[in-house]
C-alpha positions in Angstrom: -12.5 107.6 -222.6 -13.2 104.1 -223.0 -10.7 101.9 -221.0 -12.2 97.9 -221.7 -14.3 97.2 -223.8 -15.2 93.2 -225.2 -18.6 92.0 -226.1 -20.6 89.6 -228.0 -23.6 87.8 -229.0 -21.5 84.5 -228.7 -18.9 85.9 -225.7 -18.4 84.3 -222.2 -16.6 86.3 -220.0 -15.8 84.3 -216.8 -14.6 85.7 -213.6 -11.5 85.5 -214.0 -11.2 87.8 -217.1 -13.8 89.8 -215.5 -11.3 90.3 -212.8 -8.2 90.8 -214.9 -10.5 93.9 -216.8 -10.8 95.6 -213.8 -7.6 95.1 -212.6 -5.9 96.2 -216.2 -8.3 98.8 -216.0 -7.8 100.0 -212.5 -3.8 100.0 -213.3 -4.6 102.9 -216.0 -6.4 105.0 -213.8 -2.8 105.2 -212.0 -3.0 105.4 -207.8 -6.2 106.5 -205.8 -6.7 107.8 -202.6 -10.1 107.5 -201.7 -12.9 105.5 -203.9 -16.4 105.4 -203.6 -18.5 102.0 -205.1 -22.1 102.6 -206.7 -23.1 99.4 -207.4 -27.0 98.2 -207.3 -28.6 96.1 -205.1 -29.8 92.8 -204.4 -32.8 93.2 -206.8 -30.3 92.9 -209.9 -28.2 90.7 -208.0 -27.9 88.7 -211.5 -26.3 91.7 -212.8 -22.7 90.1 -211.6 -22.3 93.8 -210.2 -21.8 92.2 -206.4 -18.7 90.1 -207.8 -17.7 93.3 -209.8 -17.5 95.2 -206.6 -15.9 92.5 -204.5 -13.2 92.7 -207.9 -12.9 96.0 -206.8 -12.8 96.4 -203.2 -10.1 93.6 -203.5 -8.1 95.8 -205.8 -8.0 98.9 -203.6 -8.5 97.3 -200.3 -8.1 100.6 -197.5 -9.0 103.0 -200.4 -12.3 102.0 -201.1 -14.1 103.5 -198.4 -17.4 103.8 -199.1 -20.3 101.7 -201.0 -23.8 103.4 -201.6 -25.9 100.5 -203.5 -28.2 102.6 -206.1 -31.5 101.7 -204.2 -34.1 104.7 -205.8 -36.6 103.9 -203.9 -36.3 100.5 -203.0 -35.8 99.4 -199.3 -32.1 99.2 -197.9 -30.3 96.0 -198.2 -30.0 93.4 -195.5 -27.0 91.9 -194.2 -27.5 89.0 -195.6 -28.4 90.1 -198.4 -25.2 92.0 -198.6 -23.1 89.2 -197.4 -24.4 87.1 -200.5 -24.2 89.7 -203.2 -20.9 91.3 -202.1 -19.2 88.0 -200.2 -15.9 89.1 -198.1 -16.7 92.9 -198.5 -16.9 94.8 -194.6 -20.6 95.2 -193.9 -19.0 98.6 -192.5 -18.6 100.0 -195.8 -21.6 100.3 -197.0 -24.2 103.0 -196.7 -27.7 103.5 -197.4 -29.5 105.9 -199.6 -32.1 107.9 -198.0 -34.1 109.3 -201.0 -35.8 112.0 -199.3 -33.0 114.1 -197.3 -29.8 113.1 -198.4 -29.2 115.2 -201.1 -27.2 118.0 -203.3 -28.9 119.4 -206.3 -26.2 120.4 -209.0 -28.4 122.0 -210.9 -31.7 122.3 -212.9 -32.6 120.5 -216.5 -34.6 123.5 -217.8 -38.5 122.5 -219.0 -38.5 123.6 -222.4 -35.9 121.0 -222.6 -37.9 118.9 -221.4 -41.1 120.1 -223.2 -39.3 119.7 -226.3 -37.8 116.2 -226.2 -41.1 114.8 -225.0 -43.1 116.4 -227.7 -44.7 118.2 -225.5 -46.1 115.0 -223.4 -44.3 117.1 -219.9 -43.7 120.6 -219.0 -41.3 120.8 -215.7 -38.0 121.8 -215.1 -36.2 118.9 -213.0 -33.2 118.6 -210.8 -30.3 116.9 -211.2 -29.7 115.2 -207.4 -27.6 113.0 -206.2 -26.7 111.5 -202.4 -24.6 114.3 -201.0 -21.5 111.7 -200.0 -21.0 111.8 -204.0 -20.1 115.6 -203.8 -19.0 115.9 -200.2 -16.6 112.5 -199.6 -14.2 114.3 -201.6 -13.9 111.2 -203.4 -11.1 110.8 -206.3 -12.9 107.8 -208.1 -16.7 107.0 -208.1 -17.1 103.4 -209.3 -20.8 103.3 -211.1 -21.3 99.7 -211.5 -24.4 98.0 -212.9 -26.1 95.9 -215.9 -27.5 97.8 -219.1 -30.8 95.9 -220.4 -33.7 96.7 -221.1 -36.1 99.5 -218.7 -39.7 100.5 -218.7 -38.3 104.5 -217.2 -35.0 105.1 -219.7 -35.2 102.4 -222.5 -32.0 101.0 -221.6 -31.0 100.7 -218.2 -27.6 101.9 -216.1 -25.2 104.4 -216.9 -26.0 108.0 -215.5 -29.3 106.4 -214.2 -27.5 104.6 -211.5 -26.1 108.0 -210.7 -29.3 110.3 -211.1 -32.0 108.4 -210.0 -30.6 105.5 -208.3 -28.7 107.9 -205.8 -31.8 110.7 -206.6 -34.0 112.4 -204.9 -37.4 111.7 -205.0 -38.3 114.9 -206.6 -36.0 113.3 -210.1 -37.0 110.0 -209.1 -40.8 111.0 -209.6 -40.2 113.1 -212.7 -38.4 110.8 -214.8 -40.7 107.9 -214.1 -43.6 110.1 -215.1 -41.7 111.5 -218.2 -41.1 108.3 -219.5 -44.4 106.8 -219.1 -46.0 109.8 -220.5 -44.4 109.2 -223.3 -45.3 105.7 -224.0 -43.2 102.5 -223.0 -43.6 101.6 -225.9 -42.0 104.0 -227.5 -38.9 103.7 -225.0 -37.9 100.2 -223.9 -35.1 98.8 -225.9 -33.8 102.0 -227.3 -31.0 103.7 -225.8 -31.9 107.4 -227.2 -34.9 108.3 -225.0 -36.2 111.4 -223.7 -35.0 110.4 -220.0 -31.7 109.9 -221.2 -31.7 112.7 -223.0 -32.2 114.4 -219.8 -29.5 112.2 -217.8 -27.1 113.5 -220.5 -28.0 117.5 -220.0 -27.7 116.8 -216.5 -24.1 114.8 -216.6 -22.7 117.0 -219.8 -23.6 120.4 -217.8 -23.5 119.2 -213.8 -21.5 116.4 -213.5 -17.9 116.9 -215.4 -16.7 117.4 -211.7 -17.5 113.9 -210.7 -14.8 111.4 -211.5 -17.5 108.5 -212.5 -16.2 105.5 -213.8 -19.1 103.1 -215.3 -18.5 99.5 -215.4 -21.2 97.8 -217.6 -22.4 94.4 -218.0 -24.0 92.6 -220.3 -26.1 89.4 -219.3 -27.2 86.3 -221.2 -28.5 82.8 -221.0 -26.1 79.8 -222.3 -27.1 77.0 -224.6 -28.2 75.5 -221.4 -29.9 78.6 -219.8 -27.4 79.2 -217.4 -26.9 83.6 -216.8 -23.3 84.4 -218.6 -21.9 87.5 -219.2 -22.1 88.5 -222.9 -20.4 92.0 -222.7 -18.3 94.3 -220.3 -17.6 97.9 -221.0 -15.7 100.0 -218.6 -15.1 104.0 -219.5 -16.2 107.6 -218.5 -18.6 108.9 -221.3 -21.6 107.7 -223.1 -19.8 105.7 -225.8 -19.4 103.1 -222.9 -23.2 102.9 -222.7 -23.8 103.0 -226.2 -21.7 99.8 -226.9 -23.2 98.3 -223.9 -27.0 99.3 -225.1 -26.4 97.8 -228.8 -25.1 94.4 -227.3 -28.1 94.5 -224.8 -30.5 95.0 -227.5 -29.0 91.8 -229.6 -28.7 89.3 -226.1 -31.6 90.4 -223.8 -34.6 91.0 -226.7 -36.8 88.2 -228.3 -38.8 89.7 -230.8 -41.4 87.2 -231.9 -43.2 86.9 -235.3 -46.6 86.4 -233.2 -48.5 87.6 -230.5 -48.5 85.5 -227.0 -52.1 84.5 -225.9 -50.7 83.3 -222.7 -47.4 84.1 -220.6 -46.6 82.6 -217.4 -44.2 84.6 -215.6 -41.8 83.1 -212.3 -41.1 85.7 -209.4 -37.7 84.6 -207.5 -38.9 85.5 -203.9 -35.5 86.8 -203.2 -35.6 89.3 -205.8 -39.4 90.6 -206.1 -41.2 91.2 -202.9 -43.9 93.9 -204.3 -45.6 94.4 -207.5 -43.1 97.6 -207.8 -40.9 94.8 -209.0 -43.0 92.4 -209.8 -44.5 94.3 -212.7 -41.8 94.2 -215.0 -43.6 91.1 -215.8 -46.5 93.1 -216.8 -44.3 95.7 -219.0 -41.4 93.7 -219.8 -44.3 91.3 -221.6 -46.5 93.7 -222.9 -45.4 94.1 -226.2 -45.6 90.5 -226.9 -49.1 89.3 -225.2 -52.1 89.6 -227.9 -55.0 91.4 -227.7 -57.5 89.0 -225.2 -54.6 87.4 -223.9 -53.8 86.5 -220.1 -50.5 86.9 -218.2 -50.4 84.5 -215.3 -47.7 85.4 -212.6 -46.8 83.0 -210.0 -45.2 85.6 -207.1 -44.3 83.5 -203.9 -42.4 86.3 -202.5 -44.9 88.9 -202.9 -45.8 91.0 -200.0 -47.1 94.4 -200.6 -47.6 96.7 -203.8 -45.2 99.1 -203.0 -41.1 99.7 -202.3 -42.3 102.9 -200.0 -45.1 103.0 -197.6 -46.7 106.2 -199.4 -46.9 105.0 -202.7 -48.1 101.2 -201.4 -51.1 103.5 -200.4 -51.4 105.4 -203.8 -51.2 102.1 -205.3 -54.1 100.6 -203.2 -55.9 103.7 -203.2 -56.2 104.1 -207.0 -55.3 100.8 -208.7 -53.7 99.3 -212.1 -56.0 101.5 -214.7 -55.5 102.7 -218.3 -52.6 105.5 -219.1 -56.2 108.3 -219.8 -57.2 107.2 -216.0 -53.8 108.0 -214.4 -53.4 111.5 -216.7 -56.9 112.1 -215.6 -56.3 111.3 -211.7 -53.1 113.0 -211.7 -54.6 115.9 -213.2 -57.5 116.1 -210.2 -55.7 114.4 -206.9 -53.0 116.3 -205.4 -51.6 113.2 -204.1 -51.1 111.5 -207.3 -49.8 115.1 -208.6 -47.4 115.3 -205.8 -45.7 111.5 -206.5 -45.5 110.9 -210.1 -43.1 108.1 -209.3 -46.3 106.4 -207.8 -48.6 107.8 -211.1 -45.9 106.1 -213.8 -45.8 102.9 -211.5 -49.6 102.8 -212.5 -49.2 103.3 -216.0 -46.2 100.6 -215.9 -48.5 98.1 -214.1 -51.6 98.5 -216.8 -52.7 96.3 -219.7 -54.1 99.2 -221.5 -57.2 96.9 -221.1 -55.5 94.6 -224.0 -55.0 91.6 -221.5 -55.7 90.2 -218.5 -53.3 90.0 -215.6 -53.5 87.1 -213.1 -51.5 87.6 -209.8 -50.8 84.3 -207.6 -49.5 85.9 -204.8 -47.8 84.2 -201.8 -48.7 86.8 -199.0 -51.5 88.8 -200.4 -54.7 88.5 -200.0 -57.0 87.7 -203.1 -59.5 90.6 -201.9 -55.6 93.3 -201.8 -55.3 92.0 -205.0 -58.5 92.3 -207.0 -58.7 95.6 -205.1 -55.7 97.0 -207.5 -57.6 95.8 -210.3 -55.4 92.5 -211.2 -57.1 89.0 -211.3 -55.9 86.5 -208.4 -55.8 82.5 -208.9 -54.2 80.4 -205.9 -50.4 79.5 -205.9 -50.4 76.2 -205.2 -52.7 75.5 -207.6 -51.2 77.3 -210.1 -47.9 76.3 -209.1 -48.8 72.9 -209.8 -50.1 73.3 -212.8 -47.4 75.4 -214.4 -44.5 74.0 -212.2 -41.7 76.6 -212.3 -38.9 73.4 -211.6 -40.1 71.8 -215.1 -41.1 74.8 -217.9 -38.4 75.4 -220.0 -38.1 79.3 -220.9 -40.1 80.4 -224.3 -42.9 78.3 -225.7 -44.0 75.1 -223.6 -46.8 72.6 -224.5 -48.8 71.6 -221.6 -50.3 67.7 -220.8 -53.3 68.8 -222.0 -51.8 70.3 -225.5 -52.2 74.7 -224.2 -49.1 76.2 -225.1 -47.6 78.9 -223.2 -44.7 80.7 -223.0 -42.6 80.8 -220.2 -40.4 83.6 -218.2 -38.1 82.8 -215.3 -36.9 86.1 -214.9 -38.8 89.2 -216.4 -36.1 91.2 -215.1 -33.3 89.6 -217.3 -34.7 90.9 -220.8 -37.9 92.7 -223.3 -40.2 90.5 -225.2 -42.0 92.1 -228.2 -44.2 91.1 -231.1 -41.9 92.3 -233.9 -45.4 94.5 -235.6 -46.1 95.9 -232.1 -42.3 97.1 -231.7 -42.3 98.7 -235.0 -45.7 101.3 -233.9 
């Protein structure tokens, strides 16, 4: 059932017909009792998902008495964090995601499923978790809120992946990262029909039906002037919603280039990416585009630590960014690595194949943490000065002294791809 649905290439939608969508929306849904909000958090805060759910809480007021942000992994949300993304909303409403303990299984995604949609890349069964509150609030609307564009895990980001994995258990969490990066990210980001949404939609066609998810989908774009618009919004119950929401993505978040980049400077907002968990989707969001001896240069004020999690930021430091053969290989001989394949895809996600070379300026990491993972470090300040994030323009730049690089201000906001290395 798709209830809105308005996108384009060309399309602005501004608040107040984002607001008048749900609302219409909302209206057709008739009168609710009790309504849960799954909206993500403050690392896609450029998603427009917190004004989405401020739309909504508005609309329902005393109903709406529960918001879960979709954390995964990631660490719970501040208050002010929530206080900017969700402005006006009670800070009493909203509840954290413990990844670990609280969960309900609905059921199992058998492995020769699995085995056979992976071409034979993974053999495991995996279960189809989510937070408990989902099953036991005795909700009578779940609001899944979110931004599809492109993902390193699924292809195409949102839908039933804000559900499974973003209110998962690690056990799902693990195996879907690993199942998508054994199968090559190449061969997954900016296509919707993956084999980890293939295995979203077993899980929501045979466990979910009970769950009355509503997805409301954005689109995001930059303006003639680079400002963030939204392109596309999609609200409905089923997979067409995603599909419509995927084929606009693909058209406003991907630049497929005729040529290979020989250098890429990527910005980190310190807000958003405190740990190279998130900070490499500069590596893999890039990686299709950068040539063959190139260098990525990543100017990371924010960044902190390597990982979300305290156990895989020792994984991470323990075995380093290598080649996709060297994680198979240490999965296949450390029980540690075998026992978080979250943390094993993360290294696979954070590689150059040995194509490239990655450059990390961070601002609160040592250069010795850094080289220790297997990245290159260079100072922020002096690359900061050289390749001043308040004057490159996004895409191709030529610098004082005639190098040309191209430019990203926000890794997280689209894919970049050679058009002949898309194609393999």
């Amino acid at each position: 059932m798709l209830l809105y649905a308005r996108g384009s290439e060309t399309d602005v939608i501004d608040s107040q017909a984002l607001k008048e969508a749900l609302f219409s929306s909302f209206e057709k849904l008739g009168d609710k009792k009790k309504v849960l909000a799954i909206p993500p958090d403050f690392t896609r805060y450029h998603s427009r998902a917190g004004e989405l759910t401020t739309f909504a809480y508005e609309f329902y007021q005393k109903e709406m008495t529960d918001i879960l942000p979709a954390l995964g992994t990631h660490f719970a949300m501040t208050e002010k964090e929530i206080d900017k993304m969700f402005p006006g909303v009670p800070q009493n409403l909203f509840r954290v995601h413990n990844w670990k303990n609280d969960l309900v299984t609905l059921g199992t995604v058998p492995s020769e499923f699995i085995k056979e949609v992976s071409d034979g890349r993974v053999d495991y069964d995996w279960k189809a978790q989510v937070n408990k509150l989902l099953v036991e609030g005795n909700f009578d609307l779940i609001l899944s809120i979110g931004q599809v564009v492109p993902h390193e895990v699924v292809g195409m980001a949102n839908y039933n992946k804000n559900i499974f994995v973003g209110t998962g258990g690690s056990e799902g969490i693990n195996k879907s990262h690993f199942l998508g990066a054994a199968y090559g990210m190449e061969r997954m980001m900016g296509r919707a029909d993956t084999p980890v949404r293939k295995v979203l939609n077993y899980a929501s066609d045979n466990f979910a039906k009970h769950l009355p998810i509503i997805y409301i989908q954005t689109v995001i774009g930059k303006d003639e002037n680079g400002k963030l618009v939204v392109r596309g919004l999609y609200i409905g119950d089923d997979y067409e919603c995603f599909k419509l929401a995927a084929e606009l993505s693909l058209k406003v978040n991907f630049v497929m280039l005729d040529e290979p980049l020989k250098k890429v400077v990527v910005y980190l907002d310190p807000s958003e990416f405190k740990s190279t968990w998130l900070g490499n989707k500069s590596v893999y969001r890039t990686r299709m585009a950068i040539a063959d001896g190139g260098e990525l240069i990543v100017l990371a004020p924010g960044l902190r630590e390597f990982g979300e999690d305290p156990g895989i930021d020792k994984l991470i430091r323990k075995y380093g960014y290598v080649t996709t053969p060297e994680v198979l290989e240490l999965v296949d001989k450390n029980e540690d690595l075998k026992n978080n394949l979250s943390a094993a895809a993360h290294l696979i996600h954070g590689s150059s194949e040995d194509r490239f070379k990655i450059t990390y300026c961070p601002g609160k990491i040592t250069k010795e943490e850094i080289e220790s993972v297997n990245f290159n470090y260079a100072d922020l300040d002096e690359m900061t000065k050289k390749y001043n994030p308040e004057v490159l323009q996004d895409g191709f730049n030529t610098m004082p002294d005639g190098e040309e690089i191209f430019y990203i201000s926000n890794p997280a906001l689209g894919l970049w791809a050679w058009k002949d290395k898309f194609l393999v």
